[in-house]
ZAVEXVEX-808064 format. One record per residue (C-alpha): residue number from 1; x, y, z; residue in three letters. Coordinates in steps of 0.05 Angstrom, whole numbers. Layout:
N
NUM  X  Y  Z  Ala
...
This chain:
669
1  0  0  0  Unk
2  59  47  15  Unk
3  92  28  -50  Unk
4  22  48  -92  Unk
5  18  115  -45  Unk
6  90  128  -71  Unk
7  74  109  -143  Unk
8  6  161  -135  Unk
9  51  216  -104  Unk
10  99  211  -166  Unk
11  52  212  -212  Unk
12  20  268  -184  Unk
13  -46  242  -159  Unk
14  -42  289  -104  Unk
15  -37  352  -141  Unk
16  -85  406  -142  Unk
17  -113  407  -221  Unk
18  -159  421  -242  Unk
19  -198  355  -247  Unk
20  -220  326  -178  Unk
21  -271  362  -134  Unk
22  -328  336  -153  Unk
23  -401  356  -138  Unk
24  -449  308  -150  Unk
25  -405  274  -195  Unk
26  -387  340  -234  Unk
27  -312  364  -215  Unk
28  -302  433  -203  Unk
29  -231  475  -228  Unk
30  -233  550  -233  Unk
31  -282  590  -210  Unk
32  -320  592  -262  Unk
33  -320  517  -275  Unk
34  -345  516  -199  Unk
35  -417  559  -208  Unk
36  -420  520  -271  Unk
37  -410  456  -241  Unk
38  -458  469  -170  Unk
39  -513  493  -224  Unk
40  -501  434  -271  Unk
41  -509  389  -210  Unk
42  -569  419  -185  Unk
43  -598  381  -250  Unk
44  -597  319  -222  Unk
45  -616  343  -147  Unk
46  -679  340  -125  Unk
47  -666  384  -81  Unk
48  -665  438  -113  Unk
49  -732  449  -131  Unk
50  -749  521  -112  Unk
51  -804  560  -161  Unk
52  -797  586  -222  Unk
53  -847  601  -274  Unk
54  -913  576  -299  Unk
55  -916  533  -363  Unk
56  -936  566  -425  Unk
57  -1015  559  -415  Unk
58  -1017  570  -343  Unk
59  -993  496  -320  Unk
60  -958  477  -259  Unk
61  -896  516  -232  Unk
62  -826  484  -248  Unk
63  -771  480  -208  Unk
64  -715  534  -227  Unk
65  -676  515  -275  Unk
66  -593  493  -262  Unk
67  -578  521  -341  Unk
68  -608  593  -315  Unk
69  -559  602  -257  Unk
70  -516  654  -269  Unk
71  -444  625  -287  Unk
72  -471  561  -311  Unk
73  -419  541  -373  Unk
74  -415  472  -387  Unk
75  -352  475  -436  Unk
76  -306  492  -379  Unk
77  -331  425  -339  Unk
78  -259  394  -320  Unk
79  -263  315  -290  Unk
80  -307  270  -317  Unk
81  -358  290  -383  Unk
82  -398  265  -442  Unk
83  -437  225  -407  Unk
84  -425  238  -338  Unk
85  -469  231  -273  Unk
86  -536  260  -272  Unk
87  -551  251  -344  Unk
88  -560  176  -355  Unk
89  -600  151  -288  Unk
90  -667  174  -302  Unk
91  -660  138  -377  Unk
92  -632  75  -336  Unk
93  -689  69  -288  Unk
94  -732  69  -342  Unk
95  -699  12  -376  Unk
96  -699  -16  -318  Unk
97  -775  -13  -305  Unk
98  -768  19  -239  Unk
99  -825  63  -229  Unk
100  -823  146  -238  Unk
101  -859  195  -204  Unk
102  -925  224  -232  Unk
103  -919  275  -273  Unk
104  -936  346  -273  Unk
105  -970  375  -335  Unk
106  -932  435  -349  Unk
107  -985  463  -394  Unk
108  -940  482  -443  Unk
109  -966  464  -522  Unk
110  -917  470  -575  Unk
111  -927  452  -660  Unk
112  -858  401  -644  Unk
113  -819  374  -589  Unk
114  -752  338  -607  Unk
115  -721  290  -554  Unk
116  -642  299  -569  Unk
117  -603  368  -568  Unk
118  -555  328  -609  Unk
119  -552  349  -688  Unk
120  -593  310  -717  Unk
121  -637  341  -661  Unk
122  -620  410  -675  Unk
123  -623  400  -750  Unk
124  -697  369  -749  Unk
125  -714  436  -703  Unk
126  -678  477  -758  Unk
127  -717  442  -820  Unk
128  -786  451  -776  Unk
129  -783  519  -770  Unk
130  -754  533  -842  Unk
131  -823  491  -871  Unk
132  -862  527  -813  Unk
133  -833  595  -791  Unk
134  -884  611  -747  Unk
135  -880  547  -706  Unk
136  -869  536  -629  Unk
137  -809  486  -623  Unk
138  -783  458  -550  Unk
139  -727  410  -556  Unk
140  -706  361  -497  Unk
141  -640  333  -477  Unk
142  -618  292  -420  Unk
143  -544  319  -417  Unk
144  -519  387  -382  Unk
145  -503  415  -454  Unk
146  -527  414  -517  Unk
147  -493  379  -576  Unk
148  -497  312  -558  Unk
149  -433  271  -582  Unk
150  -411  346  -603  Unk
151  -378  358  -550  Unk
152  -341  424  -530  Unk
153  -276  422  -480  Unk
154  -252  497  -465  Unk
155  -198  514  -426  Unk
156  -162  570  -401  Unk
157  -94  564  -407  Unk
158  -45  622  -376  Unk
159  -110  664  -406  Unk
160  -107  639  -474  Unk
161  -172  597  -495  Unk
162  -150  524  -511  Unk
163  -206  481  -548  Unk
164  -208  404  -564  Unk
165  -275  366  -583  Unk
166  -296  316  -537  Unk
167  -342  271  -574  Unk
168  -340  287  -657  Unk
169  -283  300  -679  Unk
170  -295  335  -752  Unk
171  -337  347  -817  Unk
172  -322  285  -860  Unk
173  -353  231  -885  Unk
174  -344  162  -924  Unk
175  -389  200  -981  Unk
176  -384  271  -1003  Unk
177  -448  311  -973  Unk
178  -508  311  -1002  Unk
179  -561  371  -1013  Unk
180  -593  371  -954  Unk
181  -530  360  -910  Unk
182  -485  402  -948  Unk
183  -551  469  -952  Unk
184  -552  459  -885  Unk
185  -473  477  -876  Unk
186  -483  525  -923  Unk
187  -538  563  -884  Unk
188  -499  572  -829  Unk
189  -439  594  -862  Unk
190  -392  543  -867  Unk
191  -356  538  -934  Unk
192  -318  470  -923  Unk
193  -264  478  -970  Unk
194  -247  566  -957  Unk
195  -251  545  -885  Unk
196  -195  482  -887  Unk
197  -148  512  -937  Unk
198  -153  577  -889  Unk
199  -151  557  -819  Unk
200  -128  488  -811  Unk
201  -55  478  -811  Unk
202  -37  399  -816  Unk
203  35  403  -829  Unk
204  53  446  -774  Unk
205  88  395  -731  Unk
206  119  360  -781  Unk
207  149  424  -808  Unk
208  177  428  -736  Unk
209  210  366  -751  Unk
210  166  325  -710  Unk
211  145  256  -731  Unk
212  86  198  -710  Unk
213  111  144  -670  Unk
214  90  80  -626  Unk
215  98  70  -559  Unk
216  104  -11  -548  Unk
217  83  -22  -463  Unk
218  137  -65  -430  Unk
219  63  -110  -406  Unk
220  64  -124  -478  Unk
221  125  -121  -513  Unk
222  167  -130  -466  Unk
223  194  -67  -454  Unk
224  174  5  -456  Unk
225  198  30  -526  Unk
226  180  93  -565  Unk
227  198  86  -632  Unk
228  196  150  -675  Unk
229  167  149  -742  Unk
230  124  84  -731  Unk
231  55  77  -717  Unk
232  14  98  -771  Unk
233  6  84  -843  Unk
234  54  107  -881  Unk
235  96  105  -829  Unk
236  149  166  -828  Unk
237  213  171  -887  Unk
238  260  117  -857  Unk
239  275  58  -876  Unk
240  224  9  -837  Unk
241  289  -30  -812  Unk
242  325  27  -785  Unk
243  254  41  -755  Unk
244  247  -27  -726  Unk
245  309  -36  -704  Unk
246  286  -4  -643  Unk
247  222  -43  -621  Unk
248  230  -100  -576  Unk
249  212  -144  -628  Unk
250  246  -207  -643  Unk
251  278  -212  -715  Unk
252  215  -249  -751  Unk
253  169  -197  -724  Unk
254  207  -134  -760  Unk
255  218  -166  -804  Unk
256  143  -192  -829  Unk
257  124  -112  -800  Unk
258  177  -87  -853  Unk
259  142  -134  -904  Unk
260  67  -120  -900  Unk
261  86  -42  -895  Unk
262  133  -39  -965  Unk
263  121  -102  -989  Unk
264  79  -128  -1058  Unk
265  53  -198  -1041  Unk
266  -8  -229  -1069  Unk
267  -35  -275  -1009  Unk
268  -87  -298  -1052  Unk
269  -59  -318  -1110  Unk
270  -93  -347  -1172  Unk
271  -158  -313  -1154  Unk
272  -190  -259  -1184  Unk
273  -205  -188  -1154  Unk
274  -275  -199  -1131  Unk
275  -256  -274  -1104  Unk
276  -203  -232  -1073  Unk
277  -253  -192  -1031  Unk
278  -302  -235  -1022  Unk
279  -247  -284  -984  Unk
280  -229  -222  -952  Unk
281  -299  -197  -931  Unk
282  -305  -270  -895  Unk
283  -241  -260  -847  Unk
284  -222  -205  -788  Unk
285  -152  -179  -808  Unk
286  -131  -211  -746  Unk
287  -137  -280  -782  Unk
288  -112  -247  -858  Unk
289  -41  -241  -814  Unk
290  -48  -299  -771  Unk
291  -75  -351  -822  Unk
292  -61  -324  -894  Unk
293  7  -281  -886  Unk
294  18  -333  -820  Unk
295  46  -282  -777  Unk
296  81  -272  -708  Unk
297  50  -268  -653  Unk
298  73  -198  -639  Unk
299  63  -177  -700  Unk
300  -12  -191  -692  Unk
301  -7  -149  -625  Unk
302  28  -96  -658  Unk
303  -29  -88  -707  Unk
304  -85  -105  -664  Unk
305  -112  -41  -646  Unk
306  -103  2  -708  Unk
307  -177  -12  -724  Unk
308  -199  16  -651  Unk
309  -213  96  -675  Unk
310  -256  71  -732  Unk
311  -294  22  -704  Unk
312  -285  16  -632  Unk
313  -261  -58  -636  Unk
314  -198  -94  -648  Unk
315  -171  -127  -712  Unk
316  -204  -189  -681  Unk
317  -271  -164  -700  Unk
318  -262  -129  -770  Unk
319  -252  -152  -836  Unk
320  -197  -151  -874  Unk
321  -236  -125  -932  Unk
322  -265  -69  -891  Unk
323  -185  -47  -870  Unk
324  -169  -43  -946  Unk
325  -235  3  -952  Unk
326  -195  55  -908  Unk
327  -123  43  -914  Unk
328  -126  29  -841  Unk
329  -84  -34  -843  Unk
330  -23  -62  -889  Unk
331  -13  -120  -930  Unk
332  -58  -113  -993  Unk
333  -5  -68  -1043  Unk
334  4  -125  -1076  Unk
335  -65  -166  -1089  Unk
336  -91  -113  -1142  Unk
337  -156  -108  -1109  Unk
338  -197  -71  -1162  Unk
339  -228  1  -1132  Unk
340  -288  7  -1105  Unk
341  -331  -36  -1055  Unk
342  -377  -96  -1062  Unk
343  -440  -111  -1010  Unk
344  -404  -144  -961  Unk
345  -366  -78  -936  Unk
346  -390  -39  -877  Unk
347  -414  39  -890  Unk
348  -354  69  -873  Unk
349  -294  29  -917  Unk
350  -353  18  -974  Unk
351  -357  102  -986  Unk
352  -293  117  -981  Unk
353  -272  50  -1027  Unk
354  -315  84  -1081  Unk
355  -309  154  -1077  Unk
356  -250  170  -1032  Unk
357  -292  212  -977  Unk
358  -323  278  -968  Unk
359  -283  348  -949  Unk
360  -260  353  -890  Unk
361  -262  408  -838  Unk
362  -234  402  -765  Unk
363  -254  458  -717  Unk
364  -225  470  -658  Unk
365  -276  434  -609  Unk
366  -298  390  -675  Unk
367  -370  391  -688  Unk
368  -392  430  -631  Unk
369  -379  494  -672  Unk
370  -440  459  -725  Unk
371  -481  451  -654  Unk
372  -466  514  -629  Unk
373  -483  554  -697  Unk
374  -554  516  -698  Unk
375  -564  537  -632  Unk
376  -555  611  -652  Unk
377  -597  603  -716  Unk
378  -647  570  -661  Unk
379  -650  619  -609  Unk
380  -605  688  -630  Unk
381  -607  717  -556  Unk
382  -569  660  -537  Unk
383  -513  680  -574  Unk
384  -524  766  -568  Unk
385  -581  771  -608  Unk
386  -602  775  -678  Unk
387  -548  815  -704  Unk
388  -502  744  -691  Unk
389  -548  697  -729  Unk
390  -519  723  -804  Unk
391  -441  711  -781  Unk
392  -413  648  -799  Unk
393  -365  597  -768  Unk
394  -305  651  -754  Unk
395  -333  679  -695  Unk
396  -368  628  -668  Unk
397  -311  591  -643  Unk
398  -299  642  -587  Unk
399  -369  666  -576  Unk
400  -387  649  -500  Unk
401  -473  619  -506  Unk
402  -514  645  -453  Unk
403  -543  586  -432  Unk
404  -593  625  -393  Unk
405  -628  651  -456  Unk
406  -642  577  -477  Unk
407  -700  574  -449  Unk
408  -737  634  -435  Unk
409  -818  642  -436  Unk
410  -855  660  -500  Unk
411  -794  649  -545  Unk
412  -807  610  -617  Unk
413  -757  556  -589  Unk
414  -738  534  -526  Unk
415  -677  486  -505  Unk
416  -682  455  -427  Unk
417  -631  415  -411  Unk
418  -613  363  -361  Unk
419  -687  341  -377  Unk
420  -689  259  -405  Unk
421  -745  236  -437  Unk
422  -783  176  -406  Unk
423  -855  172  -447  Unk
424  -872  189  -509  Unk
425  -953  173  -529  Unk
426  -1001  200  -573  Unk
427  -1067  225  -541  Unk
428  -1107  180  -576  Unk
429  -1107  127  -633  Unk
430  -1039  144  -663  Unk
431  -1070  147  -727  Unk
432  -1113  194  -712  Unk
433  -1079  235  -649  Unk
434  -1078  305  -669  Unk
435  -1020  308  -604  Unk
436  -973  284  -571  Unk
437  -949  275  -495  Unk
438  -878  283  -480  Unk
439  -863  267  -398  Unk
440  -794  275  -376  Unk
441  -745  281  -307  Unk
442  -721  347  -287  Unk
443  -687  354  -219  Unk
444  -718  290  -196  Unk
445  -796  307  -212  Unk
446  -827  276  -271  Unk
447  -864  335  -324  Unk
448  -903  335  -396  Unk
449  -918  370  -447  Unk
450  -962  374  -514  Unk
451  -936  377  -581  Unk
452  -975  369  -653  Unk
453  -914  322  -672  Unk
454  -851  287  -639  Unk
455  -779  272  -664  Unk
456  -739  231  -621  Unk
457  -668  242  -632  Unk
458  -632  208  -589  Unk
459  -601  139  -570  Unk
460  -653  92  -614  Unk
461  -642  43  -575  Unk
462  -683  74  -515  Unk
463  -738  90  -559  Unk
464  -782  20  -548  Unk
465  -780  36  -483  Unk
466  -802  109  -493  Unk
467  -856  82  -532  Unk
468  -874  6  -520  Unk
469  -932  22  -564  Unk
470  -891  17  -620  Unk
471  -892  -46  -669  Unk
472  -863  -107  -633  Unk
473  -817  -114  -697  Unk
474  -796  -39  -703  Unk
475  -780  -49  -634  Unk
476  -738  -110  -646  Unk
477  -696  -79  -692  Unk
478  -686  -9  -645  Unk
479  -660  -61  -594  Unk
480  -610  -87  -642  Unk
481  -576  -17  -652  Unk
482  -517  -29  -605  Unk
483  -477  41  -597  Unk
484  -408  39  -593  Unk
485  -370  57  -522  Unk
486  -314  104  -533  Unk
487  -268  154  -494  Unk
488  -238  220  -514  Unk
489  -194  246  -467  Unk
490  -173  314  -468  Unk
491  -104  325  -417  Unk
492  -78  404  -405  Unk
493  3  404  -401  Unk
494  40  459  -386  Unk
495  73  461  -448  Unk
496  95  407  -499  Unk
497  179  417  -495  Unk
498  179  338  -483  Unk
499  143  324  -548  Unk
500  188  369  -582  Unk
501  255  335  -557  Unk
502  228  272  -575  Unk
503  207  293  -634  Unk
504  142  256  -633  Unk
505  72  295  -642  Unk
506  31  229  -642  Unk
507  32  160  -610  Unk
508  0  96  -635  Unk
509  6  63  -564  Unk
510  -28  -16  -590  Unk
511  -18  -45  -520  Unk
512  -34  14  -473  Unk
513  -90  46  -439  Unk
514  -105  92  -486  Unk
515  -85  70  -562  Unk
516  -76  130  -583  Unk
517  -58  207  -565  Unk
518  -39  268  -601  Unk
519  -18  343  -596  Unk
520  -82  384  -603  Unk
521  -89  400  -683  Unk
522  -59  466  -702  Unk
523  -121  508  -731  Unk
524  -124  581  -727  Unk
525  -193  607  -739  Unk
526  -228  676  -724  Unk
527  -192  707  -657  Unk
528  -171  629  -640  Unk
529  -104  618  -642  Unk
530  -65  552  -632  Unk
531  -1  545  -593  Unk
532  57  560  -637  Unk
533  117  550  -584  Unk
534  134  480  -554  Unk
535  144  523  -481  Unk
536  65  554  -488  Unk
537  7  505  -453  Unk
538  -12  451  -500  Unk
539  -83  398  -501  Unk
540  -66  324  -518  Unk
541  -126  293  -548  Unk
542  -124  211  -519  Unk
543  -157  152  -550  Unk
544  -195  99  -511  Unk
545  -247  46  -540  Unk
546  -261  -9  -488  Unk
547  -269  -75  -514  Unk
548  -264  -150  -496  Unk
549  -228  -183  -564  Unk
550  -254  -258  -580  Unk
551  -327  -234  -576  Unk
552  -374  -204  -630  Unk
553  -369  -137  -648  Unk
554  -433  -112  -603  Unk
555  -418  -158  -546  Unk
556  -353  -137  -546  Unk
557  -398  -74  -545  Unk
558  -436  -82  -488  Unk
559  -377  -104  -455  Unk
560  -341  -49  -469  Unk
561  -402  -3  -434  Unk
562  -411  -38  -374  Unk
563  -336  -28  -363  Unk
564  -335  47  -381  Unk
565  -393  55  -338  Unk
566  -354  21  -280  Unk
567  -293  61  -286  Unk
568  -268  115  -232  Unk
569  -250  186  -264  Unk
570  -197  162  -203  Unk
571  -177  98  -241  Unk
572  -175  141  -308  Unk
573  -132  197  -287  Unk
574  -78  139  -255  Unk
575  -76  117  -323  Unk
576  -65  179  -361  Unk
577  -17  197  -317  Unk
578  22  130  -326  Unk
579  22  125  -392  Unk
580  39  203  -410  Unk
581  98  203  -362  Unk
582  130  124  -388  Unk
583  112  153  -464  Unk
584  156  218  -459  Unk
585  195  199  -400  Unk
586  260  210  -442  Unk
587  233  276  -464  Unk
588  240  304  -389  Unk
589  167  303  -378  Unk
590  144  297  -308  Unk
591  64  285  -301  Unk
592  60  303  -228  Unk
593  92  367  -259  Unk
594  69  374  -327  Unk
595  -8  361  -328  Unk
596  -50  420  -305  Unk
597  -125  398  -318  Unk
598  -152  329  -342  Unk
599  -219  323  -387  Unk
600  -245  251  -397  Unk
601  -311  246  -445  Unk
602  -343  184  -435  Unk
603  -387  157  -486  Unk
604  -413  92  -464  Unk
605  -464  98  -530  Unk
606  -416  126  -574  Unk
607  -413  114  -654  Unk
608  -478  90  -695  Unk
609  -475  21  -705  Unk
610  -460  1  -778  Unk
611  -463  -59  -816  Unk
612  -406  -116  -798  Unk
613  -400  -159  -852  Unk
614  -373  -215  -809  Unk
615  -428  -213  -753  Unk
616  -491  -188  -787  Unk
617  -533  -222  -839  Unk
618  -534  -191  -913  Unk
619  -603  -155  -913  Unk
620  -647  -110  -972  Unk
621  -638  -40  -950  Unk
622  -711  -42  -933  Unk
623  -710  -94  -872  Unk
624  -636  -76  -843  Unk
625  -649  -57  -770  Unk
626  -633  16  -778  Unk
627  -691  21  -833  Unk
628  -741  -12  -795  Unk
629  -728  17  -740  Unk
630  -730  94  -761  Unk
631  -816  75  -787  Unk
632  -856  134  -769  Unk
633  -908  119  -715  Unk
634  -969  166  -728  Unk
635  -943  243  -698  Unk
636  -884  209  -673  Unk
637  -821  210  -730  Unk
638  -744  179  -703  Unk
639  -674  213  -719  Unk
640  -608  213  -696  Unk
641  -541  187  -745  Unk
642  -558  110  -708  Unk
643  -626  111  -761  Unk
644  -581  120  -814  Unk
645  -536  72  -797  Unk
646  -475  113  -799  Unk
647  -431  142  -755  Unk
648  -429  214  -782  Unk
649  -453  288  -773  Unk
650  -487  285  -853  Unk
651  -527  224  -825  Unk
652  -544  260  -764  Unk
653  -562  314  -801  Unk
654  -602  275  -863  Unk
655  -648  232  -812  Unk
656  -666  293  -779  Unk
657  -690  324  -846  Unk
658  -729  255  -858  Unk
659  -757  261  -795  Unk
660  -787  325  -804  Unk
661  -814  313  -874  Unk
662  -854  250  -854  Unk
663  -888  297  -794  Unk
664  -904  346  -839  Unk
665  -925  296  -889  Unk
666  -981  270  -842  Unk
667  -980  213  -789  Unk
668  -972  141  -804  Unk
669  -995  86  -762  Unk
């Protein structure tokens, strides 16, 4: 016990950052951060439950609201986000069929209500009002912020605003953007291609001289080993066995590394391209290298979690054809596998197979910047008022929301947070309900409210047990949409001198807690500017996807979430703090020294689920689970990226437009 107290004390577990006064599960850091975090936890106390204001036609009194505190600012939320404590109980208890409080009718009517503050949420508010301008919108979300998986982290950093995203990372997609998608990014002012050739900045490190590398964990490998210029594909300029040379690897396994990264082999000889793909569509790249190129051991952990930050899961559970579909994975230069996909490919490696991707556009908290620029198309006063809603992206990136004008009486749309949905029902036959009853958990009492139509945007998987009305069959198939658990960690040094000696500015770490971490991207954008000296404060964006390898992909899944959920922001920090300080430790880094704030965003329902070629069965667009599952039902319409059955913020975006059509369309039953 001594020795561990020792251990903690060096790695700086008992410093003061700020990451570890928590309040009801929220931790608290500068002052700031504090009022936001006591009115952020007042969400989920049911305590605090003191008047407010009556509902729109005279209903019952709520309690006042934690998002109209003064100070309340989610973004700066150090310790333990995404999904953290208060916003997930009410949604388990309901799963759970423990029983809720009655509710209160607010006596608030509204032409829409939309469950999810996510985008696809925010988008089907957006298309509402743009096909009905004089409509009432309120839109619901269980989480202390709005943006869902669009997560901001803001820091202050020797008073210079530092961003990182905490859930999506950036605009880009498997297929370029459609209309509706890409007129939506155009309404709010982002021009995709003016904005990346302008602001982002993707060579800056390596212009710096700094290089990718891989850390190999002594637990694994044998020995703790940072080898520069290794990691990812195309890994670095030198010669692979110069590279090699210093991983504790024994001679076979550099040299079978050295051969599936430069080498032309045709494992499948003698058959044809599409034989080719169809093999490889049958067969997780962990048993391509194991079986077919019959490699080492540690070559098979070297490689095993390079599939992690696409899909979540190991090598074990994703197949070789899908790797080729991104380039995420060597060992196919030499097959001459024809371009483009076949069936048996998952979304993700089938769009980019065929067309090579959208544009991209990283900002500097990701996709929070689309959320946040809905939001002041939504509600202007949230953002200063009217004379904000014309400006595009630029000067959003620094604008402060005032979270307290989210909400407000008589306003054409309304956004309450830390409110979770729990019943969704039509008042009356849903075919021929002219409304619907939306009853959700705020501070621990149970409300509703009235709406001529519903989209529920969030987590699809909840949604037959927001509705058990529903078709047992649609039902079935919202059960089957397994969500991906993921972490994005977001770690405040107080400057990034190690990196620099080391010349590393990203780590492919296959064997460690996180798998991967990385300088914060160098984008300049509006009044934000990035970090341009190795001694100024620095974010390190970290990588973690639990998983349990040997299982199928969504009960490695659910695996995965039960973990996460499990997990101390304690047992995460000890972690981080290991692995930064044995990663750079020849780089003079010190962690009890060196880290100043830690952010961990934990998504236990992270990605979409997509189709697995080796797990799922091959289905007509028509009955795959996503389809089925997304059926209107009467007033009530279903969004979010998971009913589109891919991972990304034109999905999210496209389903909420669907959503919206089909209630304005007229109810189905």
């Amino acid at each position: 016990m001594t020795e561990d107290k020792s251990k903690d004390r060096a790695l700086g577990m008992d410093r003061p950052i700020t990451r570890r006064d928590f309040l009801n599960g929220i931790a608290i850091g500068t002052a700031a951060a504090a009022t936001a975090a006591a009115a952020t936890a007042a969400a989920a106390s049911p305590l605090f439950a003191a008047p407010a204001s009556t509902g729109a036609a005279g209903g019952a009194a709520a309690p006042a609201a934690a998002q109209d505190a003064f100070g309340y600012y989610p973004p700066l939320l150090t310790g333990m986000r995404g999904s953290p404590a208060g916003s997930f109980e009410a949604a388990h208890a309901l799963r759970d069929g423990r029983p809720s409080p009655p509710p209160t009718d607010t006596g608030e009517e509204y032409d829409l209500i939309v469950v999810g503050a996510g985008i696809s949420g925010l988008a089907a508010a957006h298309f509402y009002r743009a096909h009905a301008p004089g409509s009432r919108v309120l839109i619901l979300d269980n989480h202390d912020d709005f943006g869902g998986h669009a997560k901001r982290n803001e820091f202050n950093l020797d008073g210079h605003l530092n961003l990182l995203n905490g859930g999506t990372l950036e605009i880009d997609s498997p297929r370029p953007y459609g209309p509706i998608a890409a007129g939506l990014l155009d309404t709010l002012g982002i021009d995709v291609a003016r904005l990346a050739k302008a602001t982002e900045h993707p060579k800056f490190y390596e212009q710096l001289g700094l290089k990718p590398g891989a850390f190999l964990d002594r637990e694994t490998f044998g020995a703790d080993t940072l080898v520069v210029g290794l990691g990812t594909p195309g890994m670095g300029k030198l010669p692979f066995e110069q590279m090699l040379a210093q991983a504790p690897l024994s001679a076979r396994a550099r040299e079978q590394i050295t051969q599936l990264e430069t080498g032309q082999i045709d494992y499948l000889p003698g058959l044809s391209s599409d034989e080719k793909k169809q093999r490889l569509s049958r067969i997780s790249y962990e048993a391509f290298l194991r079986d077919v190129v019959r490699v080492d051991p540690a070559v098979l952990k070297f490689y095993h979690a390079r599939t992690m930050g696409w899909w979540g899961v190991g090598t074990d559970a994703v197949s070789a054809l899908d790797c080729w579909g991104v380039d995420v994975a060597p060992g196919f230069a030499g097959m001459n596998l024809a371009k483009g996909a076949i069936p048996r490919m998952g979304y993700t490696p089938a769009g980019y197979a065929d067309t090579g991707g959208s544009l991209r556009l990283h900002f500097p908290d990701g996709n929070a910047t689309i959320a946040r620029l809905l939001v002041r198309n939504l509600i202007p006063q949230s953002y200063g008022g009217p004379d904000q809603s014309g400006h595009g992206a630029e000067n959003i990136v620094t604008a402060r929301a005032n979270y307290a004008r989210l909400d407000v009486d008589g306003a054409p749309v309304r956004l309450r947070l830390n409110s979770t949905a729990i019943r969704a029902r039509h008042l009356g036959d849903p075919g021929s309900a002219s409304q619907v009853e939306i009853a959700y958990m705020r501070a621990g009492r149970a409300y509703t409210a009235r709406a001529g139509g519903a989209v529920l945007a969030g987590y699809n998987m909840m949604i037959p047990y927001l509705c058990p009305e529903l078709p047992a069959v649609q039902k079935e198939a919202l059960h089957n949409l397994v969500k991906t658990p993921l972490v994005y960690t977001s770690v405040a040094l107080r400057d990034w001198q190690a990196f620099e000696k080391l010349k590393i500015y990203r780590v492919y770490a296959p064997g460690s807690y996180h798998t991967y971490l990385h300088l914060n991207a160098h984008v300049d954008i509006g009044a934000y500017q990035s970090p341009k000296s190795p001694k100024d404060p620095i974010l390190v964006h970290m990588v973690r996807t639990p998983c349990r390898a040997g299982l199928p992909e969504h009960d490695q899944n659910r695996a995965g979430r039960a973990e996460l959920l499990a997990t101390s922001f304690e047992t995460f920090e000890r972690n981080i703090r290991d692995q930064l300080g044995r990663t750079l430790k020849d780089g003079g880094f010190d962690p009890a020294r060196d880290i100043t704030a830690i952010t961990v965003n934990r998504w236990p329902h992270g990605y979409a689920p997509e189709y697995n070629p080796l797990f799922d069965p091959e289905l007509p667009e028509a009955q795959q689970p996503h389809v089925v599952g997304r059926a209107q039902f009467g007033r009530i319409a279903i969004a979010n990226s998971d009913s589109g059955g891919a991972a990304y913020t034109d999905s999210a975006i496209n389903q909420g437009h669907r959503a919206v059509m089909e209630l304005l369309n007229g109810p189905k039953a």
